[in-house]
C-alpha positions, -999 to +999 in steps of 0.1 A: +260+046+166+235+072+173+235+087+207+216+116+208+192+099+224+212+084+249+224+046+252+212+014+262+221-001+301+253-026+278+266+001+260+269+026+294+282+001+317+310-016+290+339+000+293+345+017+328+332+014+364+299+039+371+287+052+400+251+064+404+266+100+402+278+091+368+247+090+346+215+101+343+182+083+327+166+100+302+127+109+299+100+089+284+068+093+273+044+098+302+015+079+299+002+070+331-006+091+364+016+090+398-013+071+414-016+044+381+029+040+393+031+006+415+065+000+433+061-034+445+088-059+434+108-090+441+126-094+473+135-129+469+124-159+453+088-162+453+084-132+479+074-101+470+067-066+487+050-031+480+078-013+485+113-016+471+132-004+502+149-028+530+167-014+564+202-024+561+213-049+595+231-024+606+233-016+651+228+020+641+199+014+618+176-018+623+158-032+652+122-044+659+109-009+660+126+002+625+114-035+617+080-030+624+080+003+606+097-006+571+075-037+571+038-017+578+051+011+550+055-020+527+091-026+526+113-052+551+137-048+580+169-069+584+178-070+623+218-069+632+236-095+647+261-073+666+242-086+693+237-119+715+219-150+701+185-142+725+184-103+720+182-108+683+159-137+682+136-113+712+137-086+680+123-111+652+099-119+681+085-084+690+084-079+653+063-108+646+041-109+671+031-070+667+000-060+665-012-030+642-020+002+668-009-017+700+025-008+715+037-039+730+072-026+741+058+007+759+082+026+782+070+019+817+084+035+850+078+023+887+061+043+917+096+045+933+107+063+900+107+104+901+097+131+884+126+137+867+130+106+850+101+110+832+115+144+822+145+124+809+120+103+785+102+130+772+134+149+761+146+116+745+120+098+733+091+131+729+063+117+751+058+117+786+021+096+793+038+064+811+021+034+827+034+026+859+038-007+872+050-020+909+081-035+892+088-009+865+082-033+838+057-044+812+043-080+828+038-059+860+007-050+881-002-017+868-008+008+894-010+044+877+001+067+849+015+095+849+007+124+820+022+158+816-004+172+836+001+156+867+033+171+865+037+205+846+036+226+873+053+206+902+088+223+909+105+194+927+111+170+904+128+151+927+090+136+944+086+102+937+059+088+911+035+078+932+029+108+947+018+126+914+006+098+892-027+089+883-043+060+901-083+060+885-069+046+852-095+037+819-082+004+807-091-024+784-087-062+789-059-079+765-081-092+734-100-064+723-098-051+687-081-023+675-117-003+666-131-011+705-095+001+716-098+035+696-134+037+703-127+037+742-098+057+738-121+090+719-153+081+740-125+087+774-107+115+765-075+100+776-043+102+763-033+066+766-052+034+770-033+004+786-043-029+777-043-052+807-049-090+815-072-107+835-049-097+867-045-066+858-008-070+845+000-046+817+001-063+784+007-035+761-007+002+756-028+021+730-017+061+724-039+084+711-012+108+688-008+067+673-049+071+659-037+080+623-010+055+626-034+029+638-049+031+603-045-003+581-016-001+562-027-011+529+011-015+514+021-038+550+042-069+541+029-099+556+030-134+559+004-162+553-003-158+587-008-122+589+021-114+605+048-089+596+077-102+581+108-096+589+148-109+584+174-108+606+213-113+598+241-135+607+277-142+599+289-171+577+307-180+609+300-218+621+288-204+657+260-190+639+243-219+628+229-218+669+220-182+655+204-189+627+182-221+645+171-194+672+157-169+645+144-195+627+125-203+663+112-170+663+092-170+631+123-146+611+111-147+570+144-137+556+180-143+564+210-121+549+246-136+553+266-104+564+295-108+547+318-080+533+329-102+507+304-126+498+325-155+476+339-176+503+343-212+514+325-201+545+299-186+529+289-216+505+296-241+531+270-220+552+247-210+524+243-250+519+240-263+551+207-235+556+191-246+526+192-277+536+175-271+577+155-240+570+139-245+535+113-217+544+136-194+551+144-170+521+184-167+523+203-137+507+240-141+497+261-115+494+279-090+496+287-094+462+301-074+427+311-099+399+294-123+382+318-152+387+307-142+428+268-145+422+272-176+401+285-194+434+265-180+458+234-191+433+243-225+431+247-231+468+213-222+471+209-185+478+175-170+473+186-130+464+216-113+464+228-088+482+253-060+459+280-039+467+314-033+480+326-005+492+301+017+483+285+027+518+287+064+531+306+053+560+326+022+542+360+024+532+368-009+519+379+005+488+403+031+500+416+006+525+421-027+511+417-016+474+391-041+463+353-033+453+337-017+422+315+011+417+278+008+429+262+015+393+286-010+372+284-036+401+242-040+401+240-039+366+263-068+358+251-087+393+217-081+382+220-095+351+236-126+359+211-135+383+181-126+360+198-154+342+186-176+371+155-162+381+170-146+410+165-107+424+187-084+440+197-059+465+215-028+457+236-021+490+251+010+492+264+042+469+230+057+479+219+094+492+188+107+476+157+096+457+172+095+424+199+074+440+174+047+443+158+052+413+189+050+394+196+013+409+162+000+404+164+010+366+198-009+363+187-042+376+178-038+413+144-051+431+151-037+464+177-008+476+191-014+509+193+017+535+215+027+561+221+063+561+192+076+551+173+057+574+198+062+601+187+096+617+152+086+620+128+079+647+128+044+641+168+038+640+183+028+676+201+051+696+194+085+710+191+118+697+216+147+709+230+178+697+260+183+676+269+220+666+233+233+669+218+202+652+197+174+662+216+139+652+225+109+656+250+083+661+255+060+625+286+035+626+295+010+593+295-020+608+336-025+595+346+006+620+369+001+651+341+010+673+316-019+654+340-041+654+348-043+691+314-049+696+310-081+674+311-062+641+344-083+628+322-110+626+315-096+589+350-104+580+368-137+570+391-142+600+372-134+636+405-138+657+430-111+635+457-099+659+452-071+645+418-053+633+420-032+601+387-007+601+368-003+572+342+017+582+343+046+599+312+064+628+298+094+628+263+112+628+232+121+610+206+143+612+171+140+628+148+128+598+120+124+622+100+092+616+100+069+588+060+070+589+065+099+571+097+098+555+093+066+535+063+077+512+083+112+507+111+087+492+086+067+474+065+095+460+102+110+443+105+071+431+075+069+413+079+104+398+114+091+383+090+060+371+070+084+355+092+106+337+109+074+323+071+064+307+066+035+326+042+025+359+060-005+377+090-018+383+088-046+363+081-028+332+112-006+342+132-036+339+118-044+309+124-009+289+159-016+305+166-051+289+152-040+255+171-011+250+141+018+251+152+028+289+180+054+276+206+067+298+237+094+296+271+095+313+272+127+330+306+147+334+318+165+368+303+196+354+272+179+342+266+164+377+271+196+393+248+216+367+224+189+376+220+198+416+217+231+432+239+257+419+245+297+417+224+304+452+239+319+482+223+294+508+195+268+502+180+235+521+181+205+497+145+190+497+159+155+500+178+166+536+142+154+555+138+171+587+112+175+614+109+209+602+097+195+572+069+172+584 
């Protein structure tokens, strides 16, 4: 066989497990510009979205605000479930019921509150205009706000908030539009507007740095309604079925079984008994790496699949109970088998840079799932501090000891072990600054890779894939190193997003 021009997707992945590190696509003919390239794809049966990414349900990467976020930049969150029943149904309920350009969660302080703890939120959250309410709370009477200048130059920061804070307040009643909100909010001057009801309770607060945000966002995934859709996880455990009948409650789109291993009874049994209740509800199986494993999960009704095994940045399945297979090899077989059955899927894990994702949407993949790359961002729960000189922080897989004392064993087949066995281990990240920003930088490298390959969508990708003219290489250990950065005495990857890059 000739292979100077590379091989087809069968011939790479027949004889030995691949990783994403292990080959490389070759070029195309160009015939289209980076504008003409569309991303949107196949999330699960009979939904679609703009963008190919999804926030993995992770405690270190997805709540309502990362939520919110993926799904107005086109893509979709999947809230955790290392939480209680009513915090993670309250998360599919902020994100459903937000609003484009109105903060409904806002940070609020009391008048009893002091200087200083406005300090605090500026330092961790990079803002400091904050309604005030007489209980401290959104739903409260609103009474003031407080903005950097009714502090900068106070020295004791001790003095309680209502002694500095702002009491002649521009408002608007709870109903207006988003255009009369950012008309009052240019016409006033004022850094914030809060939006208030008929007794003046604050409801929720415009910002003025949020004007370009307030935009449309022309790539948003939505549903009939016009709401933003989101999908939460839950555990193939029996308990959850009370879970999974509270998100349901709260309006949540999609629902990913968060399993580490995907081919059980538990799963099936669970898999079933949703398809049967929830019929609107798009279900994603997983985690899964074999065929004989997506055949099941297929015909006990699953609506995606979600692959990989092992293959996370902070997993260590692998190493520690020696099962899994390598990210490339696994999507490319998975994916197959449930093309076969008119299914997508997810590529989970294995990934950490743009041609990462790349490489598993042209084997097979709709969507890639995120968790590191998301994790150091704006969006991702948690706060920032300093490690060594550098702004990070905290990501966990969901399999480490810490997780796992916090509910995370519920991933795993036996909830009560005597004795856990980690497979993940916590660490930290680096600031990324906000994924408002960061997301289109990943997506812009995507649809370069889409270009270079000589196609303009997705689904033509997977096309030139299944008929052989999408060409690929393995790469050797020199190969993948003569590939990156090499021969320079210090550089700053371009993929290593900062807030010194924004």
């Amino acid at each position: 066989m000739d292979k100077s021009n590379g091989v087809d997707a069968p011939t790479l992945f027949g004889e030995i497990g691949l990783t994403y590190d292990d080959y490389v696509l070759l070029p195309g003919y160009v015939n289209c510009g980076l504008g003409d390239v569309s991303l949107e794809t196949e999330l699960a049966r009979d939904l679609r979205i703009k963008t190919p990414l999804v926030s993995s349900p992770m405690d270190t990467v997805t709540e309502s605000k990362m939520a919110i976020n993926m799904a107005l930049l086109g893509g979709i969150g999947i809230i955790h479930c290392n939480n209680s029943v009513e915090e993670q149904a309250e998360e599919v309920r902020r994100t459903k019921r937000f609003e484009n350009g109105f903060i409904m969660d806002p940070v609020v302080l009391s008048p009893k509150d002091r200087i200083a703890d406005v300090d605090r939120i500026k330092d961790e959250h990079g803002f400091s205009g904050i309604p005030i309410t007489e209980n401290g709370r959104v739903g409260g009477r609103l009474v003031g706000i407080v903005s950097q200048r009714d502090i900068d130059f106070e020295p004791d920061r001790s003095r309680p908030l209502h002694e500095v804070m702002t009491t002649e307040l521009v408002t608007a009643p709870f109903g207006i539009t988003l255009e009369e909100g950012n008309r009052i909010l240019k016409e006033s001057k004022k850094g914030k507007l809060p939006i208030v009801d008929e007794d003046y309770n604050l409801v929720c607060l415009m910002s003025r740095s949020d004007l370009r945000k307030n935009q449309d966002f022309p790539l948003a995934s939505k549903d009939a309604g016009k709401q933003l859709l989101v999908g939460a996880a839950i555990s193939t455990h029996s308990e959850d079925r009370d879970r999974l009948a509270a998100l349901a409650e709260a309006g949540v789109d999609v629902v990913v079984f968060d399993s580490a291993q995907g081919h059980s009874v538990y799963q099936i049994e669970m898999l079933k008994w949703a398809r049967g209740r929830f019929p609107d509800i798009r279900l994603v199986a997983g985690n899964v790496v074999t065929e004989q494993q997506c055949v099941a999960l297929i015909e006990a009704g699953a609506d995606a699949l979600r692959i990989g095994m092992g293959s996370g940045s902070i997993c260590i399945t692998q190493e520690t109970v020696a099962v899994g297979r390598s990210q490339g090899s696994a999507v490319y077989h998975c994916a197959r088998t449930a093309r076969e059955h008119g299914l997508p899927v997810i590529a989970d894990g294995g990934v950490t840079s743009i041609g990462n994702i790349a490489k598993a949407l042209a084997v097979g993949a709709s969507t890639v799932m995120l968790g590191s790359l998301l994790a150091g961002t704006d969006e991702a729960p948690g706060e920032y501090f300093y490690e060594g000189g550098v702004r990070v922080k905290r990501y966990r897989g969901m399999g480490s000891q810490e997780a796992m004392e916090a509910r995370g064993g519920h991933r795993y087949l036996e909830q009560e072990e005597s004795i856990h066995l980690a497979q993940g281990v916590s660490g930290t990240v680096v600031d990324k600054g906000s994924i408002i920003d960061y997301v289109p930088y990943l997506m812009q490298g995507v649809r370069h890779a889409l270009q270079d390959v000589g196609v303009a969508s997705v689904t033509e990708l997977h096309e030139a894939m299944r008929e052989g003219r999408l060409r690929f290489e393995r790469r050797t250990p020199s190969a993948r190193a003569e590939g990156g950065v090499h021969s320079l005495h210090s550089f700053q990857e371009p993929h290593r997003w900062s807030r010194s890059q924004r």
